[in-house]
C-alpha positions as CSV (number, residue, x, y, z in Angstrom):
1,X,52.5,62.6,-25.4
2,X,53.2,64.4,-28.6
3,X,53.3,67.7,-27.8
4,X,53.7,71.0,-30.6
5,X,56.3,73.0,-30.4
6,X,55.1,76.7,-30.4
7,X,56.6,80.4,-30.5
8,X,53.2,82.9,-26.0
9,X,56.1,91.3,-10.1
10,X,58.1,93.0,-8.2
11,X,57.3,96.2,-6.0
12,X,60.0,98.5,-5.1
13,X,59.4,100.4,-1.9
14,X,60.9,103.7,-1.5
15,X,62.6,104.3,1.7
16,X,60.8,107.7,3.9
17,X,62.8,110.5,3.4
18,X,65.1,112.2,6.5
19,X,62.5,114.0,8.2
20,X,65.7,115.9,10.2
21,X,66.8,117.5,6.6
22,X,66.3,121.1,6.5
23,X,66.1,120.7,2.1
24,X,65.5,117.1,1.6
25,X,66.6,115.6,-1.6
26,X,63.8,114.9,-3.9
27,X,63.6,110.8,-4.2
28,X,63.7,109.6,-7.5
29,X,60.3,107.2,-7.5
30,X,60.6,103.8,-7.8
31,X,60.8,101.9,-11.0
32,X,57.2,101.2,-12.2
33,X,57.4,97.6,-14.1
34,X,54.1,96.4,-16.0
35,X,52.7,93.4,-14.7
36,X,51.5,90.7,-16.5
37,X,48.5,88.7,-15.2
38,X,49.8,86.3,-12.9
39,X,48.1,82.9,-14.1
40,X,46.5,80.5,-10.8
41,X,49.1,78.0,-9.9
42,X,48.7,74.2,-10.6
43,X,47.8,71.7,-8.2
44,X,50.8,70.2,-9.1
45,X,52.7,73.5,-8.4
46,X,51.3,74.0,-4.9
47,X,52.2,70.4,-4.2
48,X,55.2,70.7,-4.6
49,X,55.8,74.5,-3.8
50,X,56.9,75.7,-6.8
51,X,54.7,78.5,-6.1
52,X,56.1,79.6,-2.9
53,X,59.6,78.6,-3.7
54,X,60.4,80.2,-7.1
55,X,63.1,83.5,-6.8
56,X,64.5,85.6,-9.1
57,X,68.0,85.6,-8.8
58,X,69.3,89.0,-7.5
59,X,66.0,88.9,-5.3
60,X,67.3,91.0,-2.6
61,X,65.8,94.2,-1.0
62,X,65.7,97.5,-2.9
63,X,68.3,99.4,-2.0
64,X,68.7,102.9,-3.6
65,X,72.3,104.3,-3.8
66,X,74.1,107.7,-5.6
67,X,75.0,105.4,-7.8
68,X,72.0,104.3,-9.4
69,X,72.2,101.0,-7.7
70,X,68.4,101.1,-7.5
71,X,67.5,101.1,-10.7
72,X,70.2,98.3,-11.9
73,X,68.5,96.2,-9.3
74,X,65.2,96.9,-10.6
75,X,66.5,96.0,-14.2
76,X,68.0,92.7,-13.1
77,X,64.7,91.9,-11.1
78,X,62.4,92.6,-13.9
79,X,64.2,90.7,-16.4
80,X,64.7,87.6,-14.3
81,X,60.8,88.0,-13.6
82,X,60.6,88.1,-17.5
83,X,62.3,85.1,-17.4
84,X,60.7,82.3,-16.0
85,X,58.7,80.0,-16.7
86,X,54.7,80.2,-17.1
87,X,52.6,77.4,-16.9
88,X,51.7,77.5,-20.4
89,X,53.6,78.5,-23.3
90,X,51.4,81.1,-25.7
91,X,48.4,80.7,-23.6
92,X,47.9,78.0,-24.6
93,X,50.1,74.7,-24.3
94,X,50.5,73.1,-21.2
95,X,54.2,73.6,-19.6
96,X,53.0,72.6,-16.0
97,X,56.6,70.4,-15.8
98,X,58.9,73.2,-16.7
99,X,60.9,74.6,-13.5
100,X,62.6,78.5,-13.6
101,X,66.1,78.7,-13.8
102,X,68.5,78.6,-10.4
103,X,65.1,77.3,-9.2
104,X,65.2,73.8,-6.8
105,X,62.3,72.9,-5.7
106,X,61.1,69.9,-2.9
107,X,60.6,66.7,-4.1
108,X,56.8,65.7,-5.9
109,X,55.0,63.1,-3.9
110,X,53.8,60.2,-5.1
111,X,50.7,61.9,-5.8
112,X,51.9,65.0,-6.9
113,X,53.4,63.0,-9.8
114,X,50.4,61.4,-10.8
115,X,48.6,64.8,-10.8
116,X,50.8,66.5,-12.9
117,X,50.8,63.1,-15.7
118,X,46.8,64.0,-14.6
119,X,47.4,68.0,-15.7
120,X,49.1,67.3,-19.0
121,X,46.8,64.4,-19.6
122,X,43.3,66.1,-19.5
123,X,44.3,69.7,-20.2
124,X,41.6,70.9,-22.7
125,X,44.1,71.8,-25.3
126,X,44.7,68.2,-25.2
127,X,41.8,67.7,-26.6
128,X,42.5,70.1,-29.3
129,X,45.9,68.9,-30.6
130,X,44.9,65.3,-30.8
131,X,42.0,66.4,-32.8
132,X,44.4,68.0,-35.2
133,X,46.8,64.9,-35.0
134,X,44.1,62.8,-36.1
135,X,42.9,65.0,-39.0
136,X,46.5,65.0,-40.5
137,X,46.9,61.2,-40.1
138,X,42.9,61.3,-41.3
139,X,43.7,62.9,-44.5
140,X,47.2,61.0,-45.1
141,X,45.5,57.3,-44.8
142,X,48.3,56.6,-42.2
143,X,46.4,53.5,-40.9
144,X,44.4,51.9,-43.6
145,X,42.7,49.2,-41.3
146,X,40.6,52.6,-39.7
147,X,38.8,53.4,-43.0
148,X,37.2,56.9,-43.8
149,X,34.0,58.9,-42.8
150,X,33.5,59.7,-39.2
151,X,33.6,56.5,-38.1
152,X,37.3,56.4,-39.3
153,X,38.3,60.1,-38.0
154,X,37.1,58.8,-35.1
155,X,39.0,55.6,-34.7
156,X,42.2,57.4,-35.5
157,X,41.5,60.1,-32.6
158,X,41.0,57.4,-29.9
159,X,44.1,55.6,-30.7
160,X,46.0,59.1,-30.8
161,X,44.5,59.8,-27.0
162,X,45.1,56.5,-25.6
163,X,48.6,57.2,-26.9
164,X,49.0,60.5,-25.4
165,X,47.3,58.9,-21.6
166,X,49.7,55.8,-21.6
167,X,52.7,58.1,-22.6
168,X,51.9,60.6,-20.0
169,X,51.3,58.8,-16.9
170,X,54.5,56.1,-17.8
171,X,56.6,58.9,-17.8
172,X,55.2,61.4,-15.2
173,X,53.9,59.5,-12.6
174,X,54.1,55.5,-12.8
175,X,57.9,55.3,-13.7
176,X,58.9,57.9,-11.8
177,X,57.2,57.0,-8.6
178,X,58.8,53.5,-9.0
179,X,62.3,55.0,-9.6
180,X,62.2,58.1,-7.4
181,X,62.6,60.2,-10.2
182,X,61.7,64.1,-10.7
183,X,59.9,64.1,-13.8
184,X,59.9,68.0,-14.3
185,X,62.6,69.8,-16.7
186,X,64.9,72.0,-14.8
187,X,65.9,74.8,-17.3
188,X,69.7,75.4,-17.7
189,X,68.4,79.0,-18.6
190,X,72.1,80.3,-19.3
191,X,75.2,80.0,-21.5
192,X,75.1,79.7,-25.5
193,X,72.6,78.4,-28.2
194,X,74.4,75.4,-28.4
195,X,75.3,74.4,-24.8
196,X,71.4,74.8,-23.7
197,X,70.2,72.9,-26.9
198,X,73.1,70.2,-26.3
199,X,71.6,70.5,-21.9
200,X,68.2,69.9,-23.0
201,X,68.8,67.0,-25.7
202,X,71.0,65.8,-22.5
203,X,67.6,65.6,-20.5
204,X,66.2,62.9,-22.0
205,X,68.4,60.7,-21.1
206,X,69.4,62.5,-17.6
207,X,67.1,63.8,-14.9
208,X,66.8,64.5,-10.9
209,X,66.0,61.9,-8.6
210,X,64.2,62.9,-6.0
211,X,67.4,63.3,-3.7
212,X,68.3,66.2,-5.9
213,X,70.8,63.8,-7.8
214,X,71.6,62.9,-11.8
215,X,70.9,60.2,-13.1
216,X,69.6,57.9,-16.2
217,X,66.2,59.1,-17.1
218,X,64.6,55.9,-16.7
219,X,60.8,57.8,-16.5
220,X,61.4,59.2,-20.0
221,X,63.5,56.3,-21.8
222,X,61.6,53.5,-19.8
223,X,58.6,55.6,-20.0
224,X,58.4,55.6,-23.8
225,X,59.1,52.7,-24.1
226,X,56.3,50.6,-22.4
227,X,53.9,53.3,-24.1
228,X,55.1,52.0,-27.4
229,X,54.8,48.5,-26.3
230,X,51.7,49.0,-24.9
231,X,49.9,50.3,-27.9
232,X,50.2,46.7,-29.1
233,X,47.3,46.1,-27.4
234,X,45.1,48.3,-29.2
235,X,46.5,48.9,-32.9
236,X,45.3,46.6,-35.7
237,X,47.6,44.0,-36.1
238,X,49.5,45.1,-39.1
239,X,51.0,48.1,-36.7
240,X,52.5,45.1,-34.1
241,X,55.8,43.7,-33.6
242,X,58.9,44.7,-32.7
243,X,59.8,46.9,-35.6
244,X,56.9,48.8,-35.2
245,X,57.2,49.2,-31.5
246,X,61.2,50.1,-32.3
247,X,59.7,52.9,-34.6
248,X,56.9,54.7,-31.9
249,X,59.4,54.3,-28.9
250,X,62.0,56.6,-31.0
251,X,59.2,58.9,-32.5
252,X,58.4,59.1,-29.0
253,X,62.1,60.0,-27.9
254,X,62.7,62.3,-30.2
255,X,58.9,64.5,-29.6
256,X,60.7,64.3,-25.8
257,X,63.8,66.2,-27.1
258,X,61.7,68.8,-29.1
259,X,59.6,69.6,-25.9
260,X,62.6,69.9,-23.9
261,X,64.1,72.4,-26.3
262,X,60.8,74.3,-26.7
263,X,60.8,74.4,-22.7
264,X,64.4,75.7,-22.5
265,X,64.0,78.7,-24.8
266,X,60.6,79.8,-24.2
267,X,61.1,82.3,-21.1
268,X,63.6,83.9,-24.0
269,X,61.2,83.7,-26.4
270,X,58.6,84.9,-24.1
271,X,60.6,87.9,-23.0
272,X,61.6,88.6,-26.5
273,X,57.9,88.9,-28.0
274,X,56.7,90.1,-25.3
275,X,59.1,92.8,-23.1
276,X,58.0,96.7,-22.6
């Protein structure tokens, strides 16, 4: 499914003081952090405990020391809080797939998979985006055969949908569940610009089995492809063939790399737009 590529809490607990101290020391409070609404979890998060399982790293117990160790903790806590990964990016687009960093998580079920492809599928900005897809390729006369007026508009918006469905539950659920694939995106979330782009291009082609191993990303590749084949069925019959199919299978492999990019850098883009 095509999907656009956009740019959108801890409690510390302060230790009682030593009631047998004549002249206590005065305890610095702990750090206040502002918390951001925390958005309801996904089905297809609870399925799988992503919910439950998700740590910060450096998620240890507050400890205060002379030192300052306190508030260093604090620091690292709040900005590994800032960033991870929220179900949708800007509000808005769905990023129920995307996994924290040094986050592992149990395996999805059979029907945790198909929930999620389910999620992404039917999310209402869904809806929204395939509206605008259809307007550009509306005003562009990308298919001919559709014609103009509403009647057109809407021929081109219930080809774009059927795309987005097929592509969806191929590579989410039915692919996946035949291969024992994971089909979320694990975020490298460390190292340089170019080693996370080159890790997240990397992920279409690799992914997690369900064993916690690497290996060829049949769910996306495979995926892809049998959406593009499939859409045979349903575009006029200039759009057919092998060449055509060729074309949507890479348009569809290369709207995979974008969204794994957009997934990998969001929690910095997030924390960067967003910090206090």
């Amino acid at each position: 499914m095509l999907f656009f590529f956009a740019v959108g809490g801890l409690r510390a607990q302060t230790p009682p003081p030593n009631s047998g101290q004549s002249n206590p020391k005065r305890e610095t409070p702990p750090c206040q952090q502002v918390q951001e609404p925390a958005a309801a979890p996904s089905q297809a998060e609870s399925q799988s405990g992503k919910e439950g399982t998700e740590k910060p790293p450096n998620a240890a117990p507050n400890e205060r020391s002379p030192n300052g160790g306190s508030e260093e903790n604090c620091a690292s806590q709040s900005t590994a809080e800032q960033l991870k990964q929220t179900n949708r990016i800007l509000w808005v687009v769905p990023n129920f797939a995307a996994v924290s960093a040094n986050t592992q998580l149990p395996p999805l079920s059979v029907k945790g998979k198909f929930w999620l492809a389910t999620e992404d599928t039917f999310d209402y900005s869904s809806f929204i985006w395939t509206g605008i897809l259809a307007g550009q390729e509306f005003g562009t006369k990308t298919y001919a055969e559709f014609g103009q007026g509403m009647a057109g508009y809407g021929r081109y918006y219930y080809h774009i949908f059927i795309d987005g469905v097929s592509g969806s539950y191929f590579t989410e659920a039915i692919v996946p569940s035949l291969t024992h694939e994971d089909p979320r995106y694990y975020t490298l979330g460390h190292g340089g610009f170019f080693r996370r782009t080159a890790y997240a291009l990397s992920r279409v082609v690799i992914t997690k089995t369900d064993s916690e191993r690497n290996s060829f990303n049949w769910s996306e590749v495979g995926g892809n492809l049998l959406e593009a084949g499939l859409s045979n069925a349903y575009y006029p019959a200039e759009e057919r063939g092998v060449r055509q199919t060729a074309i949507n299978w890479g348009a569809q492999l290369e709207s995979a790399a974008l969204n794994n990019i957009a997934k990998e850098f969001w929690p910095d883009i997030r924390h960067f737009l967003f910090r206090k």
